[in-house]
C-alpha positions in Angstrom: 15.1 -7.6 -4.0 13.7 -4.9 -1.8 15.8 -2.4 -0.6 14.9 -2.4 3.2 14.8 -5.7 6.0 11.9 -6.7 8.5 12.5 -7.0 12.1 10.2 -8.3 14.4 11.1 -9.2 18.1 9.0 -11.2 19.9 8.2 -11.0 23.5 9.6 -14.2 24.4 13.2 -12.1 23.4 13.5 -14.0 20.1 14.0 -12.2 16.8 13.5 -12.3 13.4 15.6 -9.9 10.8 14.8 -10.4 6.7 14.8 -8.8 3.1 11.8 -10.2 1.8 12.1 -11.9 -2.3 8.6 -12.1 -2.7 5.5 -10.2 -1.1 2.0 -12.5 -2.2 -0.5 -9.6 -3.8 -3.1 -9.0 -1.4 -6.6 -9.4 -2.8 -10.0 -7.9 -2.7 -10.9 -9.3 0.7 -7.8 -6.7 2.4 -8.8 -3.9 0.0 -12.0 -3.9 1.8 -11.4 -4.3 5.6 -8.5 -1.2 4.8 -10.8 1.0 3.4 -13.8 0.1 6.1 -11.1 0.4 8.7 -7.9 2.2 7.3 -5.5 0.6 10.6 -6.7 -2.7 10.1 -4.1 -5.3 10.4 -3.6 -7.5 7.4 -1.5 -10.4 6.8 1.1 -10.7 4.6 3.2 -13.1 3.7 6.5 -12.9 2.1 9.2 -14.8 0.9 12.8 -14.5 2.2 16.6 -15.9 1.2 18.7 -16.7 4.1 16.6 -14.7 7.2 18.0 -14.1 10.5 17.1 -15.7 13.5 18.2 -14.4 16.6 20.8 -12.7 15.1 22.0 -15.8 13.3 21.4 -16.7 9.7 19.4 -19.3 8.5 20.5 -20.3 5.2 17.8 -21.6 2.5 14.2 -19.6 1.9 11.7 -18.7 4.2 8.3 -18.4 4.2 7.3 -15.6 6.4 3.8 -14.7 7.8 3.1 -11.3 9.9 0.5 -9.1 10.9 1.0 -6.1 9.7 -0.6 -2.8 10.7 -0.3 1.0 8.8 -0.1 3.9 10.5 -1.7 6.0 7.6 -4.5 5.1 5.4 -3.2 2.4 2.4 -4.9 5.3 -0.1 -1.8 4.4 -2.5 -0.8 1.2 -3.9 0.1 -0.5 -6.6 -1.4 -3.2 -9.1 0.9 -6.3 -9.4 1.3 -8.8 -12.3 -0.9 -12.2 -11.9 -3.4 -10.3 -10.1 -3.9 -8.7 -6.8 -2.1 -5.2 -5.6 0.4 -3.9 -2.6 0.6 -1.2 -0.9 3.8 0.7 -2.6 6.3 0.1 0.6 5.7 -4.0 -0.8 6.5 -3.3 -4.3 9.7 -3.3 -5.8 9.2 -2.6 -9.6 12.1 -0.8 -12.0 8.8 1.3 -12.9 5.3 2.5 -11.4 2.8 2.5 -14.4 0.3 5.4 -13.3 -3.3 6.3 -14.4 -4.2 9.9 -15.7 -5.2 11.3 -11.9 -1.5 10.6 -10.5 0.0 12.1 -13.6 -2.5 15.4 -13.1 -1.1 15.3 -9.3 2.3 15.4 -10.8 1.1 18.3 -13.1 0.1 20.1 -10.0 3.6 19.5 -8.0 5.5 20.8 -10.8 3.1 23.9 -11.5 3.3 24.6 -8.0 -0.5 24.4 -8.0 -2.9 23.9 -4.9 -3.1 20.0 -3.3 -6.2 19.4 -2.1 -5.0 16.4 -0.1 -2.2 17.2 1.5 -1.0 14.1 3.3 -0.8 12.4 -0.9 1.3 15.3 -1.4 3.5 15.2 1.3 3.3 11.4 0.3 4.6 12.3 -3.6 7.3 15.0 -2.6 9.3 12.2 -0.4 8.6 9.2 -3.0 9.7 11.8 -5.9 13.0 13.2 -3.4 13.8 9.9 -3.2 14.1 8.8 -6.6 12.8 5.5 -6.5 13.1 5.0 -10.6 11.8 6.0 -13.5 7.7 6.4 -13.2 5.5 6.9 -16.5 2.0 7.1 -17.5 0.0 3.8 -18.5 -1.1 6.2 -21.6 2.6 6.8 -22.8 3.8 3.5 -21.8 0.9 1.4 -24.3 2.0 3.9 -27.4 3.7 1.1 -28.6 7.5 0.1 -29.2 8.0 3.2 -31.8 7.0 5.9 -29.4 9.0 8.1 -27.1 8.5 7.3 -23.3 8.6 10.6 -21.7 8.6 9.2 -18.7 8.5 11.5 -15.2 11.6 11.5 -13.3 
């Protein structure tokens, strides 16, 4: 379950309020148009339990598709199982697994070193202030069952 809802009003006054179950993974097709055109719309299309229309629920599950638009550049997201990836606002994992160049970021925050990109480290300070869970390497996490997880937190 995510921890945050969707509203959308409409402009016919109508409204639509819910936590989404599922997001589908997006593919390579929206990795593209982002990166040629980083406020591209995409759709995605979610899954929901009991949404809210109008203010009123609707019990059973919804299927939900929307346009959505970013108002930074997706540059982060995240991998997903059975394919595909989200951008990180769509995923709700009890763990990020990340490659060697985010732990080396990570490195940098904690050594107080320069950022060279300083919207990703604005980006990591609030995710990290946060404390959206535990986050470890790939590295540490494919060590095998015997092996501490030193995980970042």
């Amino acid at each position: 379950m995510f921890p945050y809802s969707i509203r959308s009003e409409f402009t016919d006054g109508q409204s639509l309020e819910f936590i989404p179950t599922i997001v589908r993974p997006l593919g390579l097709s929206e990795l593209t148009a982002l990166s040629l055109q980083p406020n591209a719309s995409i759709t995605l299309q979610c899954l929901a339990k009991d949404p809210k229309i109008n203010g009123e629920v609707v019990m059973g599950t919804a299927k939900m598709d929307g346009r959505f638009a970013f108002n930074e550049p997706v540059t982060i997201y995240s991998l997903v199982p059975n394919g595909g990836w989200l951008p990180v606002p769509f995923v709700s994992p009890q763990h990020f697994l990340l490659d060697r160049n985010v732990v080396a970021n990570f490195r940098k925050l904690r050594q107080h070193q320069n950022f060279s990109d300083k919207r990703a480290h604005q980006f990591w300070t609030r995710f990290l202030r946060a404390r959206h869970g535990p986050i470890q390497s790939a590295a540490l996490r494919t060590r095998g069952q015997g092996a501490p997880h030193t995980g970042i937190r």
